[in-house]
TORKOL-4160 file (C-alpha; in steps of 0.2 Angstrom, whole numbers, padded with zeros to 4 digits, m for minus):
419
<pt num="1" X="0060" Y="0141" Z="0079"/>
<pt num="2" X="0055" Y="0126" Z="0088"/>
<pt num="3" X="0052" Y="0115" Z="0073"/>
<pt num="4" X="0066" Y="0122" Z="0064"/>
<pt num="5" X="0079" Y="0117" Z="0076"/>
<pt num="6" X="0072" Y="0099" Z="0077"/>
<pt num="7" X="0073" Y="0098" Z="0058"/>
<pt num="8" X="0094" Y="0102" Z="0059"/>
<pt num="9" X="0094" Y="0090" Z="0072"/>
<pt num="10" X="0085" Y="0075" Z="0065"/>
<pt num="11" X="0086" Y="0076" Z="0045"/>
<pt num="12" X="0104" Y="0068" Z="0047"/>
<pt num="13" X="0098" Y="0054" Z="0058"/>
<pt num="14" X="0091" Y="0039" Z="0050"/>
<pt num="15" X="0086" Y="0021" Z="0048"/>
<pt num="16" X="0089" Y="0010" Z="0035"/>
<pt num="17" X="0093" Y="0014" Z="0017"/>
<pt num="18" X="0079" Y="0023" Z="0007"/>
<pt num="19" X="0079" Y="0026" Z="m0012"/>
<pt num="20" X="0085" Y="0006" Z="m0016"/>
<pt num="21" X="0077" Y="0006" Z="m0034"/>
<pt num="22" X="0094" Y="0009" Z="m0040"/>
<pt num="23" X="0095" Y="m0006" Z="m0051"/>
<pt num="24" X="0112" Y="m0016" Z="m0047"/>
<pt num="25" X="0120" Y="m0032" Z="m0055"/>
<pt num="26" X="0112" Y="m0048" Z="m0053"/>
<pt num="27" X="0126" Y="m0057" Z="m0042"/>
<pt num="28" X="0115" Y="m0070" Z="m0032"/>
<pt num="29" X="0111" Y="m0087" Z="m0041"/>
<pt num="30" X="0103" Y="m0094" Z="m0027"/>
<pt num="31" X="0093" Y="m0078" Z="m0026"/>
<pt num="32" X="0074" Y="m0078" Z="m0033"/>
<pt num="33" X="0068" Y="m0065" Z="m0046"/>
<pt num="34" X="0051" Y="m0058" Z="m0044"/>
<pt num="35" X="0046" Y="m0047" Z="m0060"/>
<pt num="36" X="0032" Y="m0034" Z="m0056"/>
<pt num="37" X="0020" Y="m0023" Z="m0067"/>
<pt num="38" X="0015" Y="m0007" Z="m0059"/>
<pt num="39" X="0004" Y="0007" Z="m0061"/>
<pt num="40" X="0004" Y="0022" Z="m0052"/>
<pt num="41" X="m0003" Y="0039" Z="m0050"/>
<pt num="42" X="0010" Y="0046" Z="m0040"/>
<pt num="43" X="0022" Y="0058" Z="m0048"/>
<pt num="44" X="0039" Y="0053" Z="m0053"/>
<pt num="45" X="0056" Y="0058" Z="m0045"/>
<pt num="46" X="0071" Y="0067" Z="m0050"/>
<pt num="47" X="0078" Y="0057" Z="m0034"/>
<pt num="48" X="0090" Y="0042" Z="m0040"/>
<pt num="49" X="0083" Y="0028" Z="m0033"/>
<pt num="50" X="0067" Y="0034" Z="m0026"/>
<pt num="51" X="0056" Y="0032" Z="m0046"/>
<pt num="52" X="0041" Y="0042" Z="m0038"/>
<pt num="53" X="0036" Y="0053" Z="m0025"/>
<pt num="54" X="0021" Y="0051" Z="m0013"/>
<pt num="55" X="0014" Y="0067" Z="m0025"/>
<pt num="56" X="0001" Y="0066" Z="m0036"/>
<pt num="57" X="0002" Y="0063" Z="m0056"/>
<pt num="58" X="m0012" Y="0069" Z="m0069"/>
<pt num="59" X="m0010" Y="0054" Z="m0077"/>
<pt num="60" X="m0007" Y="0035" Z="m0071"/>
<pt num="61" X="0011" Y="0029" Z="m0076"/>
<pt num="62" X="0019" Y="0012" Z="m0077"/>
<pt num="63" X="0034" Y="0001" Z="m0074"/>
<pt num="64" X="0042" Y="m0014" Z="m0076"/>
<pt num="65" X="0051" Y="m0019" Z="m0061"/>
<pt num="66" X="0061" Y="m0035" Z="m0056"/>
<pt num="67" X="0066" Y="m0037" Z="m0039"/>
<pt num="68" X="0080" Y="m0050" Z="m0031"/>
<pt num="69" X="0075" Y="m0057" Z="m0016"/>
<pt num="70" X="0090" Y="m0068" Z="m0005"/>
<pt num="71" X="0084" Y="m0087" Z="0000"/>
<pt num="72" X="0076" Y="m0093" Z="0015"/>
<pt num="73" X="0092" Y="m0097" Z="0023"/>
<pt num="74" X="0097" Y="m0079" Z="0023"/>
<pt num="75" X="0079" Y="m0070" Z="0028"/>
<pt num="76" X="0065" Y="m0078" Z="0036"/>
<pt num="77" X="0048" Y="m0080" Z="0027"/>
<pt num="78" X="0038" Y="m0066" Z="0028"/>
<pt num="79" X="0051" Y="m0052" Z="0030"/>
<pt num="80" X="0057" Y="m0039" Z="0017"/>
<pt num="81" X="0077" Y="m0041" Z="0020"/>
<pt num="82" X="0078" Y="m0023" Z="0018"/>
<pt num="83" X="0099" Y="m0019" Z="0013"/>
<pt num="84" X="0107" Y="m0012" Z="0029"/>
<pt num="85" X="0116" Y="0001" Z="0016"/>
<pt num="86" X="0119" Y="0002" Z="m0001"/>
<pt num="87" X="0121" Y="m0004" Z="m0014"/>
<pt num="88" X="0114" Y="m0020" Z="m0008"/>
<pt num="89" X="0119" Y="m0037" Z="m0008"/>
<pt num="90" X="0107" Y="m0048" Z="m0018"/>
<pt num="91" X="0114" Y="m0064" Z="m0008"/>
<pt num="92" X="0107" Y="m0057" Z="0009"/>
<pt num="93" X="0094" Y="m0042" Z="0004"/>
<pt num="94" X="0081" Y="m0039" Z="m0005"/>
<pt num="95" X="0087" Y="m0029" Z="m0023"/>
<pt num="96" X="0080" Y="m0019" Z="m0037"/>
<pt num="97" X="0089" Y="m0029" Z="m0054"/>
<pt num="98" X="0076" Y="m0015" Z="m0066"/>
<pt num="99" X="0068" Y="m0003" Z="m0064"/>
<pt num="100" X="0061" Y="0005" Z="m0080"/>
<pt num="101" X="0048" Y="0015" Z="m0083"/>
<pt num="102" X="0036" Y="0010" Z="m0100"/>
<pt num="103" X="0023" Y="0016" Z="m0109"/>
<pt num="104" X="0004" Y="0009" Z="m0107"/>
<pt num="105" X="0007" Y="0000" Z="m0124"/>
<pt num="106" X="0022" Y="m0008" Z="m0115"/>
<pt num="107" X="0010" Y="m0013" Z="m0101"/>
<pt num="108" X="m0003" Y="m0021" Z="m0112"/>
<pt num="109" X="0012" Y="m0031" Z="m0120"/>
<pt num="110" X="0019" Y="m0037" Z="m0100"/>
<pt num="111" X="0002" Y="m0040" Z="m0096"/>
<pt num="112" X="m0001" Y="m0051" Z="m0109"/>
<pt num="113" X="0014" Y="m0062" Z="m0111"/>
<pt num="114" X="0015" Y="m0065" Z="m0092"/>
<pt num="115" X="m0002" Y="m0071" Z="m0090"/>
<pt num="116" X="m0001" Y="m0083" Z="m0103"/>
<pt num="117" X="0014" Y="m0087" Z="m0092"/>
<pt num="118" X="0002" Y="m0092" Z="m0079"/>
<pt num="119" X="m0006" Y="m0108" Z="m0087"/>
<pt num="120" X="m0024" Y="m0102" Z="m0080"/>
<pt num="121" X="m0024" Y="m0083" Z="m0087"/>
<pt num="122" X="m0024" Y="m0076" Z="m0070"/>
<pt num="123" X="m0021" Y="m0058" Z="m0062"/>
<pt num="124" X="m0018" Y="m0052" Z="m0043"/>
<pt num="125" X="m0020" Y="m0035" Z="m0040"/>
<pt num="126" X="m0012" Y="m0027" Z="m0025"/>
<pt num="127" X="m0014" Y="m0014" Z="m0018"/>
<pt num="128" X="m0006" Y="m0004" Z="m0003"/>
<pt num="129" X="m0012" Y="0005" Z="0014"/>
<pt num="130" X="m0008" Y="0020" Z="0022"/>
<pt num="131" X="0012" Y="0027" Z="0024"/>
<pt num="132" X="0018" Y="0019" Z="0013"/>
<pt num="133" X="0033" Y="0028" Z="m0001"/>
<pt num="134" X="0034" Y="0019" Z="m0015"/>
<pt num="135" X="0050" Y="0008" Z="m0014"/>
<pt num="136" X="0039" Y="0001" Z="0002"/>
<pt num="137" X="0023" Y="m0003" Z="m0009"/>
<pt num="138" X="0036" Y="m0012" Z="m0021"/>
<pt num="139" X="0047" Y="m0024" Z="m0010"/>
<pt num="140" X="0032" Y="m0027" Z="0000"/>
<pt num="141" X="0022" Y="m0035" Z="m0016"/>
<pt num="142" X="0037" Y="m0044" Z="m0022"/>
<pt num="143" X="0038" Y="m0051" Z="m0002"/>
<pt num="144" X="0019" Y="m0059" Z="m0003"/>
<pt num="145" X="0021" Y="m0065" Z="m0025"/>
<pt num="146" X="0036" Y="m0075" Z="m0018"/>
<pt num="147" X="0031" Y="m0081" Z="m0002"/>
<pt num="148" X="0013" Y="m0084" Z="m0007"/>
<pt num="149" X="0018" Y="m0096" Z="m0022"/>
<pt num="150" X="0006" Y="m0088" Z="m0033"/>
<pt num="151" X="0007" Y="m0090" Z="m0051"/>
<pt num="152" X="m0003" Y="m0074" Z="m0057"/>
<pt num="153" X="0003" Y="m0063" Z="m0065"/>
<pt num="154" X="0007" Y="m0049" Z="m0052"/>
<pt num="155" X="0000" Y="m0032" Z="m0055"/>
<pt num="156" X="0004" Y="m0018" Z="m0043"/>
<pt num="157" X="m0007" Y="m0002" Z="m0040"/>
<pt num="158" X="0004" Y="0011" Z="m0029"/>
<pt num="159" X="m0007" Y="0027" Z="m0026"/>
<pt num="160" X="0000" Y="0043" Z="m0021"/>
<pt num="161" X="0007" Y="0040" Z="m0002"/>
<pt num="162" X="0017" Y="0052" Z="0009"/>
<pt num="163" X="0025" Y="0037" Z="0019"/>
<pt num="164" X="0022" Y="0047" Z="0035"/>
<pt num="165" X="0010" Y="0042" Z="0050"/>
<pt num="166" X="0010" Y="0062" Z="0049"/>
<pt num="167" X="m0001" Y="0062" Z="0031"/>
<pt num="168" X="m0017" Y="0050" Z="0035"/>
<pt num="169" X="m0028" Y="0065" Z="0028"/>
<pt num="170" X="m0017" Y="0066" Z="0013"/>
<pt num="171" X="m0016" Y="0049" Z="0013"/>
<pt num="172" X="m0036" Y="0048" Z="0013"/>
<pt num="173" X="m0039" Y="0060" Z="m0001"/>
<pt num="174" X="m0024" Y="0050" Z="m0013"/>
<pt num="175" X="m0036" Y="0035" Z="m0012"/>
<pt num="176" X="m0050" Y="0046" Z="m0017"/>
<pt num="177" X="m0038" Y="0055" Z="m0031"/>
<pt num="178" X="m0033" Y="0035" Z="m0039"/>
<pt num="179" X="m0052" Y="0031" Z="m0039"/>
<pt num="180" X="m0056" Y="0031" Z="m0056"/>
<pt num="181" X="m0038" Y="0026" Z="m0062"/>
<pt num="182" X="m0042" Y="0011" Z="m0054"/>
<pt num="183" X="m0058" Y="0007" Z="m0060"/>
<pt num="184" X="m0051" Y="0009" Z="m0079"/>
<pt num="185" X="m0037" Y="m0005" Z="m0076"/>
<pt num="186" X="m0052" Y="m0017" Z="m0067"/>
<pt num="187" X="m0063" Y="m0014" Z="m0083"/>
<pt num="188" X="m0046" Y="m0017" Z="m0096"/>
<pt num="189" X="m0044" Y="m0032" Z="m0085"/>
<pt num="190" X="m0063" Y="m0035" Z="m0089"/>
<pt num="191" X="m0063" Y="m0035" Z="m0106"/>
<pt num="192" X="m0047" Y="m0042" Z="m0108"/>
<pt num="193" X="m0050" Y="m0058" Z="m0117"/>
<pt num="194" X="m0034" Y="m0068" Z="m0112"/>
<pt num="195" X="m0035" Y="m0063" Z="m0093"/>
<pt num="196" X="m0050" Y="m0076" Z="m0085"/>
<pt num="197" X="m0047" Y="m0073" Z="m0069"/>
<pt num="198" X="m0044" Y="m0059" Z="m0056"/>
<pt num="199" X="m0039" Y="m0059" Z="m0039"/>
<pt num="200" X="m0037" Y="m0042" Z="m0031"/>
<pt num="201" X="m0028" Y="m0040" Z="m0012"/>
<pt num="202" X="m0027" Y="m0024" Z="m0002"/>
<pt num="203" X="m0022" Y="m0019" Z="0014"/>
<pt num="204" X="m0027" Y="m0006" Z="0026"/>
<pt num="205" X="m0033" Y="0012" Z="0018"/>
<pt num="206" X="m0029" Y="0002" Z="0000"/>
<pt num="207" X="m0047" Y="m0008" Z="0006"/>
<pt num="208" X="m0056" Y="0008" Z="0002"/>
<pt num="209" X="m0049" Y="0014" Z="m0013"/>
<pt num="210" X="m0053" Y="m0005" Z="m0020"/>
<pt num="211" X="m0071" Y="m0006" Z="m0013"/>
<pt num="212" X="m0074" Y="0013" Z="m0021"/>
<pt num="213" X="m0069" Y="0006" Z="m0038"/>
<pt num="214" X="m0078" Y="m0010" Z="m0038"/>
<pt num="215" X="m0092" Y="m0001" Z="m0032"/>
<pt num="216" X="m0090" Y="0013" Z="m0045"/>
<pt num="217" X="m0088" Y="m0003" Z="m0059"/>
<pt num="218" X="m0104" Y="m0011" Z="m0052"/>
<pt num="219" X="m0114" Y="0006" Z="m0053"/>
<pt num="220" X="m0109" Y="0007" Z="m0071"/>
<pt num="221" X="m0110" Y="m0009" Z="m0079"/>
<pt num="222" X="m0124" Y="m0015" Z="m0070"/>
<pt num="223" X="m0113" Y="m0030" Z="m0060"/>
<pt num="224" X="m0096" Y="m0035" Z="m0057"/>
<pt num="225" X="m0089" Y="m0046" Z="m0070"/>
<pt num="226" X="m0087" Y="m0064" Z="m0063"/>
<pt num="227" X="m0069" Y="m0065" Z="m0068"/>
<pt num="228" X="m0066" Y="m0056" Z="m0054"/>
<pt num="229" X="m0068" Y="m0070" Z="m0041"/>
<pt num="230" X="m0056" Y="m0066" Z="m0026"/>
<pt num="231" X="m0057" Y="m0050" Z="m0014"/>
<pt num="232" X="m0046" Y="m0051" Z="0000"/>
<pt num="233" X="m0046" Y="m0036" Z="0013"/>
<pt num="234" X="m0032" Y="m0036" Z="0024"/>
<pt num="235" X="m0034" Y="m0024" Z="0039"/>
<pt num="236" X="m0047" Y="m0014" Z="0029"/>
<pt num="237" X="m0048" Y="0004" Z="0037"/>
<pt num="238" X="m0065" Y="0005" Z="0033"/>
<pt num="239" X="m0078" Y="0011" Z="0041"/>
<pt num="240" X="m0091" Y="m0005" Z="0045"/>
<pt num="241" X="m0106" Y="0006" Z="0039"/>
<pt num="242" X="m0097" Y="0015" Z="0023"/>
<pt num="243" X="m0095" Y="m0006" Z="0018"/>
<pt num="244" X="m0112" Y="m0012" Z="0022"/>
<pt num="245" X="m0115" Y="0003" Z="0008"/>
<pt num="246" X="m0104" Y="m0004" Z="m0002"/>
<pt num="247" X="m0106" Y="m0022" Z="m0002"/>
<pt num="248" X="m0125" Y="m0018" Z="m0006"/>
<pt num="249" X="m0123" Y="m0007" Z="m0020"/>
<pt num="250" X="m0109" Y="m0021" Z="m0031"/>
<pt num="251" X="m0125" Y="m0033" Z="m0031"/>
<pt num="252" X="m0125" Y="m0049" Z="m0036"/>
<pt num="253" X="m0116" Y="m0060" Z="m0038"/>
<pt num="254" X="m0101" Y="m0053" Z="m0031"/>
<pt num="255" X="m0083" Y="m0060" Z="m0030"/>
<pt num="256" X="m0078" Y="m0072" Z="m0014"/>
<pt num="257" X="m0072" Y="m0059" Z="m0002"/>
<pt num="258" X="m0062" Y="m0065" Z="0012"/>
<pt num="259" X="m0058" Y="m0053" Z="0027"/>
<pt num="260" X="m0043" Y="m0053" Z="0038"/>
<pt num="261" X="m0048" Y="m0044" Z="0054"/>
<pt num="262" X="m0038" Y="m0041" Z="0069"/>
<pt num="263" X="m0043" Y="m0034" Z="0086"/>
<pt num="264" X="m0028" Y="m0029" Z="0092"/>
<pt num="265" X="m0024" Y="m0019" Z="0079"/>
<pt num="266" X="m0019" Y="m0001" Z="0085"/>
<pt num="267" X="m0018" Y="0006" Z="0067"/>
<pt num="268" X="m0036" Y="0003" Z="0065"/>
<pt num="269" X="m0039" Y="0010" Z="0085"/>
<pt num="270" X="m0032" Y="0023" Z="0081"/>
<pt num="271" X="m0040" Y="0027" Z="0064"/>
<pt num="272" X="m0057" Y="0023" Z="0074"/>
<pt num="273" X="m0053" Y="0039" Z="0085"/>
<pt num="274" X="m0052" Y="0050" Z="0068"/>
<pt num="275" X="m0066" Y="0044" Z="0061"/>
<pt num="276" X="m0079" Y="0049" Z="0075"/>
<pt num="277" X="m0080" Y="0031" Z="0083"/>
<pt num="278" X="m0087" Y="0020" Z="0072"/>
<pt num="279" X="m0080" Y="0002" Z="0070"/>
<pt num="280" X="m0068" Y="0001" Z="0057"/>
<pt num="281" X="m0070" Y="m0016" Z="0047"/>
<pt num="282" X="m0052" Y="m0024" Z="0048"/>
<pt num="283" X="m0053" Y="m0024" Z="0070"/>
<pt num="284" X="m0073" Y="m0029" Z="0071"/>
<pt num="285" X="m0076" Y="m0047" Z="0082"/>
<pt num="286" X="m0084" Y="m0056" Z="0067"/>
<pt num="287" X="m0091" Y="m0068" Z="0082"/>
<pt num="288" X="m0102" Y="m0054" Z="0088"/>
<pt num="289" X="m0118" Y="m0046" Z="0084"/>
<pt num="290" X="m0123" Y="m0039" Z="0071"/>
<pt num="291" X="m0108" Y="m0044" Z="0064"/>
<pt num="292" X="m0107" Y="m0062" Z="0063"/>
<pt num="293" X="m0126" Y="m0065" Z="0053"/>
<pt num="294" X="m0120" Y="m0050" Z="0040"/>
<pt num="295" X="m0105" Y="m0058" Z="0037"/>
<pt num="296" X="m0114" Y="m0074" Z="0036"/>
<pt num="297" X="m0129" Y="m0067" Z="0025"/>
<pt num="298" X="m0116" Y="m0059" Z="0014"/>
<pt num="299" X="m0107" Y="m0075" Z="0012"/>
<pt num="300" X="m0087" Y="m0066" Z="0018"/>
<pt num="301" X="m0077" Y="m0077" Z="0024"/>
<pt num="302" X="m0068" Y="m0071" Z="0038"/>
<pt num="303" X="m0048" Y="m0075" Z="0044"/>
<pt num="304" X="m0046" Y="m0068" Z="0063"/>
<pt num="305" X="m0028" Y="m0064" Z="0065"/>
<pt num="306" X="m0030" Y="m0056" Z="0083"/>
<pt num="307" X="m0018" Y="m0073" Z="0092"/>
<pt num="308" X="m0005" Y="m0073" Z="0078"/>
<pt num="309" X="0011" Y="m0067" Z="0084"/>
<pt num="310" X="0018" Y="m0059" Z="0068"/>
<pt num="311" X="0017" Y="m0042" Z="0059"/>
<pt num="312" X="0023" Y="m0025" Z="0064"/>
<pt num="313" X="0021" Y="m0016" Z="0082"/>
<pt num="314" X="0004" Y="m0008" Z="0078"/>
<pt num="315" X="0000" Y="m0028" Z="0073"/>
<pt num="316" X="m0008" Y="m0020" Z="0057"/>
<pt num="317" X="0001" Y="m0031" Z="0044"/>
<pt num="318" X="m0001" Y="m0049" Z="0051"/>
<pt num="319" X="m0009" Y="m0056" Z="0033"/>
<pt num="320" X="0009" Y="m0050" Z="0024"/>
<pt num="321" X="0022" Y="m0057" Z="0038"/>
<pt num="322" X="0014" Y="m0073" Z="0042"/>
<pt num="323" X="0019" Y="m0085" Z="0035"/>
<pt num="324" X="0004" Y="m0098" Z="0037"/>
<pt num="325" X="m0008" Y="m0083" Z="0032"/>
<pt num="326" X="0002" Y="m0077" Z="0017"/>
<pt num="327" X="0005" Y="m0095" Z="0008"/>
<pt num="328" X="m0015" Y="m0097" Z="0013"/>
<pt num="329" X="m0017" Y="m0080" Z="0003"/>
<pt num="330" X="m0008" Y="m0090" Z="m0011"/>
<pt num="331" X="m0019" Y="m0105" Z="m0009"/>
<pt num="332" X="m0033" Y="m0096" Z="m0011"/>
<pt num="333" X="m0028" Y="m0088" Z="m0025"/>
<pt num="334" X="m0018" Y="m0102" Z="m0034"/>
<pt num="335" X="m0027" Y="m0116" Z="m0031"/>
<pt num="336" X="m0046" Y="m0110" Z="m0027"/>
<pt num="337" X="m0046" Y="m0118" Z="m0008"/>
<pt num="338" X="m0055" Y="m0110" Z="0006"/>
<pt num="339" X="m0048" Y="m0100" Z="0020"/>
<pt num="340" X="m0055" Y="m0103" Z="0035"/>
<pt num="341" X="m0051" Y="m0101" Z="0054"/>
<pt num="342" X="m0047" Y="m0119" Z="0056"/>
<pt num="343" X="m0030" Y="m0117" Z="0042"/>
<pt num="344" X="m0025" Y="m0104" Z="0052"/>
<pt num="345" X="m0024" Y="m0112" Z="0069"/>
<pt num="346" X="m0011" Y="m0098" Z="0078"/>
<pt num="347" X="m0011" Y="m0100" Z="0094"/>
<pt num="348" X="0030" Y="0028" Z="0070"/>
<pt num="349" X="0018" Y="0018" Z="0084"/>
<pt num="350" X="0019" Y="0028" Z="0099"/>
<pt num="351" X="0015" Y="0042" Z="0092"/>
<pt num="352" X="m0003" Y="0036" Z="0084"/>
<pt num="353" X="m0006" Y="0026" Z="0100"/>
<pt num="354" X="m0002" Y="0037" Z="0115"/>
<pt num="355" X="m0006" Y="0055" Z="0108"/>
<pt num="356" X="m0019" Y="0051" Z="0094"/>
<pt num="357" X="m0009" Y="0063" Z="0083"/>
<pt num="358" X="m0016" Y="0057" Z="0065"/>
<pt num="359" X="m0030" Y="0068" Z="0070"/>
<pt num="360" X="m0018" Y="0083" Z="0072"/>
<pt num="361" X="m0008" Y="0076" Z="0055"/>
<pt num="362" X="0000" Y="0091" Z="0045"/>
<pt num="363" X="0001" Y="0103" Z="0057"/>
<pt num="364" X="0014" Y="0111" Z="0069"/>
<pt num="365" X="0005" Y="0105" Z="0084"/>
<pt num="366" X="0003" Y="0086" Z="0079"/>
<pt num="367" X="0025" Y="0087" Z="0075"/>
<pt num="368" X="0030" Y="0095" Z="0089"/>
<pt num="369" X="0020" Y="0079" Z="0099"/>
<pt num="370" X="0028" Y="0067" Z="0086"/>
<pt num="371" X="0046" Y="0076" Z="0094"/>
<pt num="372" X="0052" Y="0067" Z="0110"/>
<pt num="373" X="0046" Y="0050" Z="0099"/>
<pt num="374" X="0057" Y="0056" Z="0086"/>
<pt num="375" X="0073" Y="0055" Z="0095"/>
<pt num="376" X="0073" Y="0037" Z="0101"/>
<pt num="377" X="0063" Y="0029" Z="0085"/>
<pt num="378" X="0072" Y="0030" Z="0069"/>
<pt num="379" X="0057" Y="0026" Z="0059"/>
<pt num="380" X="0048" Y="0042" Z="0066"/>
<pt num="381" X="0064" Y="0051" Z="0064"/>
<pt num="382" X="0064" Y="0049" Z="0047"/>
<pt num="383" X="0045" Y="0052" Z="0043"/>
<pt num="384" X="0046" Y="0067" Z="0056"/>
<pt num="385" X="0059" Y="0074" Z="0048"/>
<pt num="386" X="0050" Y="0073" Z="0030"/>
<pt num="387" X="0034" Y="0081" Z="0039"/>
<pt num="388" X="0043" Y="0096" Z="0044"/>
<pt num="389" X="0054" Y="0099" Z="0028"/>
<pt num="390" X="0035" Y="0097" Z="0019"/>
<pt num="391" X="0027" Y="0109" Z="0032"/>
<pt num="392" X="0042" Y="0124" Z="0033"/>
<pt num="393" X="0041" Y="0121" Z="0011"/>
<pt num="394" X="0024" Y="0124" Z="0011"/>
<pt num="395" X="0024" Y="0140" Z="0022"/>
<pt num="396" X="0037" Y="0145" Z="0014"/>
<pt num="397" X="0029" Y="0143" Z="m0004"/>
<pt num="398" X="0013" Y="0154" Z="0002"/>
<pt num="399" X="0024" Y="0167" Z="0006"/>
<pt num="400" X="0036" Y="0170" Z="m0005"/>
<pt num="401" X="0028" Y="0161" Z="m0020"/>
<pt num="402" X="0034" Y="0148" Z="m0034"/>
<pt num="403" X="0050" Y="0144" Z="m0039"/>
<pt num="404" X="0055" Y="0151" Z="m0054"/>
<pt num="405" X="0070" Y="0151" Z="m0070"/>
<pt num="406" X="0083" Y="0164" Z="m0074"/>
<pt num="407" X="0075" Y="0178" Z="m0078"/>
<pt num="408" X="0057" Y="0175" Z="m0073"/>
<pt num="409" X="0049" Y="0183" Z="m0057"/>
<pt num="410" X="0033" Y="0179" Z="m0046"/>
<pt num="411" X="0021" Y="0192" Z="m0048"/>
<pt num="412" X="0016" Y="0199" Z="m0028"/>
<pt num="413" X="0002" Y="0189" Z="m0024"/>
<pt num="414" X="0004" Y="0176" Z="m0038"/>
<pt num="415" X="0008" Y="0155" Z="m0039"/>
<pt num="416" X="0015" Y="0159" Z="m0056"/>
<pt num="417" X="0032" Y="0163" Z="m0066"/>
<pt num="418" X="0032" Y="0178" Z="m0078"/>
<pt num="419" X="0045" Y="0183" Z="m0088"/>
């Protein structure tokens, strides 16, 4: 009764906008077009707007996205200028001009004539953390292609996110689900002669689903192909251990992985909890031991974000809203120059900080904890409100069983329709 009474309250309460793939006209001239390939395993939506879900598909899907972003003058760098209601206003927010789904012959077709585009056949690979739905995944990409000047051709890999600090063990297990989805486009990638090189950048619970399918690519072809030169783990939520494992089992040579670590991260602290208290790899002090030799043995290079003054409230995506580090991402991947320390030169929160509740994620106990955050934070509002809708559904759908047609009935006891 508790729960349910929240949900009348809160489900009408919001933040900003969501749903914002709607595509509108394109009514900014000043504004800059970013055009997107993307992949996903989630399923799709019969929401307008919204494309896909944070569920799971059976098979990968693709699309073909452009998105308007507003110039400098009317955002700063680093920031999605997400519309304050809609439809939005390509001079000041960020816009969806298409968003069409295609087939995977229409991919091959993007993919090659935008990397002949690129002068020097190169790919980056993005992939997204934890909580994210999948309008989030998208603006957020098209944020670091423009802000990071890079001239590859931008492919987008969204797995099956519940975008709510509610679902990390969801969450978890989608990354395991996309594993071997992604390990098909990294070995079309491979044998795709026009393509000569690949960069591949992922942040937070996206490290581990990259990692799993580079490792799984090593295992089976016997190494890593060397066109795949850049791996850049940003906030990695993997644990240190689990990626001494699979650094070792890629062998040689490998690409040139750079790490962005942060101590301050709460995200990762968090995380840590969950995951019996082992260091996770994004919030290690590379100065320390045994860190700083296996860093240096494994030739990582290693950007420590932990005195930049960017990124969200859990400081957990400092490499995206940082200026100097997200045109340094580009300059790596651009122009092949180093990132080092000395370029960098920087002098739904309270509920995963103060009450630990990812370890209580999905279930009644771990919302009715999220509740007194929920009424003053609108982010939280929203994701709690989504949690509850998703937890009083799937009671309901044990119970009284599936959903079905005119003239069909659910058999006591059954998940299926008969007629």
């Amino acid at each position: 009764m508790f729960v349910c009474v929240l949900l009348v309250i809160l489900v009408g309460c919001g933040g900003r906008p969501k749903n914002v793939l709607t595509p509108v006209a394109d009514s900014a001239p000043e504004a800059t077009r970013v055009n997107l390939l993307v992949t996903t395993t989630r399923s799709r939506s019969k929401i307008e707007g919204e494309m896909f879900t944070g569920e799971r598909a059976a098979e990968p899907t693709f699309a073909d996205i452009t998105v308007s972003i507003p110039p400098e003058s009317a955002r700063k760098v680093g920031e999605v200028a997400w519309p304050q209601k809609l439809p939005p206003n390509p001079a000041t927010d960020f816009a969806t001009l298409k968003a069409d789904e295609i087939t995977r012959d229409e991919a091959k077709s993007w993919l090659s004539a935008t990397v002949r585009k690129t002068g020097d056949g190169s790919v980056l690979v993005f992939i997204h953390g934890f909580n994210n739905r999948f309008e989030d995944s998208v603006y957020r990409f098209a944020q670091i292609v423009q802000d990071s000047g890079v001239r590859s051709a931008p492919l987008l890999v969204t797995w099956p996110s519940r975008g709510s600090l509610l679902a990390y063990g969801y969450d978890r297990e989608s990354t395991n689900y996309t594993r071997n989805a992604l390990e098909t486009l990294f070995q079309y990638l491979a044998q795709d002669p026009e393509v000569k090189e690949v960069s591949v950048l992922a942040h937070s619970m996206g490290n581990w689903l990259a990692l799993e399918a580079l490792r799984q690519m090593a295992i089976r072809n016997g190494r890593l192909p060397a066109k795949f030169e850049n791996v850049m783990l940003a906030a990695p939520d993997v644990d240190v251990d689990v990626f001494r494992q699979q650094i070792a089992d890629m062998g040689q040579p490998r690409p040139h992985f750079t790490l962005f670590v942060s101590r301050d991260d709460r995200a990762l602290a968090v995380s840590r909890r969950v995951w019996g208290d082992v260091a996770r790899l994004g919030a290690i002090d590379p100065e320390q031991a045994p860190f700083k030799q296996e860093l240096s043995d494994n030739k990582i290079t290693v950007i420590d974000l932990t005195k930049v003054k960017a990124g969200d409230r859990l400081h957990h995506g400092k490499f995206a809203e940082s200026p100097e580090v997200v045109r340094l991402i580009g300059a790596r991947i651009s122009d092949g120059q180093a990132l080092t320390d000395s370029k960098v030169g920087l002098g739904d929160t309270l509920v995963a900080v103060t009450t630990g509740t990812a370890a209580a994620a999905g279930n009644v106990a771990g919302l009715i904890l999220a509740a007194p955050v929920a009424v003053i934070d609108a982010d939280t509002r929203d994701n709690y409100a989504g949690n509850v809708s998703g937890l009083i559904g799937s009671a309901a759908s044990q119970n009284s069983g599936p959903n079905c047609e005119p003239g069909e009935k659910a058999e006591r006891g059954q998940r299926a329709c008969v007629r």
